[in-house]
C-alpha positions as CSV (number, residue, x, y, z in Angstrom):
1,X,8.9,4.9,18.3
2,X,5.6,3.1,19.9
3,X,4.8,0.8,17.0
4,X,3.1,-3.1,18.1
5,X,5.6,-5.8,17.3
6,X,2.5,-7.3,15.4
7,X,2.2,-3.9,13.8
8,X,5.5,-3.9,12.8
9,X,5.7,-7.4,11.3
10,X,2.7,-6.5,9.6
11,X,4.2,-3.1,7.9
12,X,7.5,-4.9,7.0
13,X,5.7,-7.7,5.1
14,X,3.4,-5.3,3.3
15,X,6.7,-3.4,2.0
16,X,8.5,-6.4,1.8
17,X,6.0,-7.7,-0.3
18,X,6.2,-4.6,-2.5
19,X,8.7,-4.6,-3.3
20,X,9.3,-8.1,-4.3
21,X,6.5,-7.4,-6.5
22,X,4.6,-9.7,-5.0
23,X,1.6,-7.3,-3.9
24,X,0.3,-4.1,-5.9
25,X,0.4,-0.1,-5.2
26,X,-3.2,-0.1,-4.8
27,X,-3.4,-2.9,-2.4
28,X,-0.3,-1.9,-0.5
29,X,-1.5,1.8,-0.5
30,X,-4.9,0.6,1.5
31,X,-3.2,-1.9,3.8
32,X,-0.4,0.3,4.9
33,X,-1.8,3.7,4.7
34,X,-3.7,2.9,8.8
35,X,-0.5,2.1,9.7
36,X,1.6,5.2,8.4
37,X,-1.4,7.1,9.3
38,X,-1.0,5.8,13.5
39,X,3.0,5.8,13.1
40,X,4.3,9.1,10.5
41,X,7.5,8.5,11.8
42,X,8.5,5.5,9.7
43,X,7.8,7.3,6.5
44,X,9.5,10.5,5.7
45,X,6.8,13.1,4.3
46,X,7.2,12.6,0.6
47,X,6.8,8.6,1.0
48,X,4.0,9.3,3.2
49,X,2.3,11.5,0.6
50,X,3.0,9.2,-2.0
51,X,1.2,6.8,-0.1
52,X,-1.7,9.1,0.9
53,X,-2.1,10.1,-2.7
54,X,-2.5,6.2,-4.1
55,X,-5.1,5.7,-1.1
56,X,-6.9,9.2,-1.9
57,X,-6.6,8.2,-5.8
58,X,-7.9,4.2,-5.5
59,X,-10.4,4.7,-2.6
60,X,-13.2,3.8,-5.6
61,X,-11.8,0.2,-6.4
62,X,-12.5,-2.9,-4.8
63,X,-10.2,-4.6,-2.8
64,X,-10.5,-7.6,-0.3
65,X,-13.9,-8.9,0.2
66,X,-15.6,-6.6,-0.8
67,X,-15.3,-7.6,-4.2
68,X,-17.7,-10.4,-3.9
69,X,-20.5,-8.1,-3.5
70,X,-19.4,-6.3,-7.1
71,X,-20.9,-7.4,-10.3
72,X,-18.2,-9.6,-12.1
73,X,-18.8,-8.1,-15.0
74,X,-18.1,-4.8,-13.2
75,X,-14.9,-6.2,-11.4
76,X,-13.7,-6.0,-15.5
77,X,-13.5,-3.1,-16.0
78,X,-12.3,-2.0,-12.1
79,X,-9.3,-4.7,-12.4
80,X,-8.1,-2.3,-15.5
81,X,-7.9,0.2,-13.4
82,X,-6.1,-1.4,-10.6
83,X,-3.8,-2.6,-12.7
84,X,-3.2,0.7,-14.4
85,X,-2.9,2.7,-11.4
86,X,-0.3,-0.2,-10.4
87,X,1.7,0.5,-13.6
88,X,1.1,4.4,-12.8
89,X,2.9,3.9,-9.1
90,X,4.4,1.1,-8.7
91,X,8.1,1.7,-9.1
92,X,7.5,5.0,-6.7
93,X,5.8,3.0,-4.1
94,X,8.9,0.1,-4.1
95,X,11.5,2.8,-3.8
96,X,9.4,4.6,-0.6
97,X,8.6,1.1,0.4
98,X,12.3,0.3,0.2
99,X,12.9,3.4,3.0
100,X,9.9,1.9,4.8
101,X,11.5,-1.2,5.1
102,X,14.8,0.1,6.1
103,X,13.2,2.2,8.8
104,X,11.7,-0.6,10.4
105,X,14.9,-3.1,9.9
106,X,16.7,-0.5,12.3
107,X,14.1,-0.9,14.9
């Protein structure tokens, strides 16, 4: 495996932080999704399709700064929908975080 240290810190947070419930599918999806993309090998395929699937599926939503150039009024009805998709996947994306997580602890 050829994955960073920092990139490697990085990934375990983001799962860690999953599955703590501390940080959302559709946030999770878009922060770890470069990483899984550069290293397949820490996801089997299914968890890496799962996670492909939430990006593919959430693209559309704000996240991060961008949200300060959306309409608040706008960011209403969009935070729904984060939050619904985050119902939708969120005890799949803990359970292939939770693989994540002890792929990388063996490293």
């Amino acid at each position: 495996m050829n994955i960073t240290d920092p990139e490697r810190r990085r990934a375990q947070q983001i799962t860690q932080e999953v599955v703590n419930r501390q940080m959302g599918a559709v946030e999770a999806a878009y922060v770890l999704l470069p990483i899984l993309r550069r290293h397949p090998e820490l996801a089997t395929q299914d968890d890496l399709n799962l996670v492909i699937a939430i990006g593919s599926e959430t693209d559309d939503l704000p996240l991060g700064s961008v949200r300060e150039l959306w309409d608040p009024n706008a960011l209403i009805e969009k935070d729904r929908e984060i939050a619904r998709c985050n119902e939708l996947w969120g005890d799949k994306l803990r359970g292939a975080c939770g693989r994540i997580l002890s792929r990388l602890q063996a490293l």
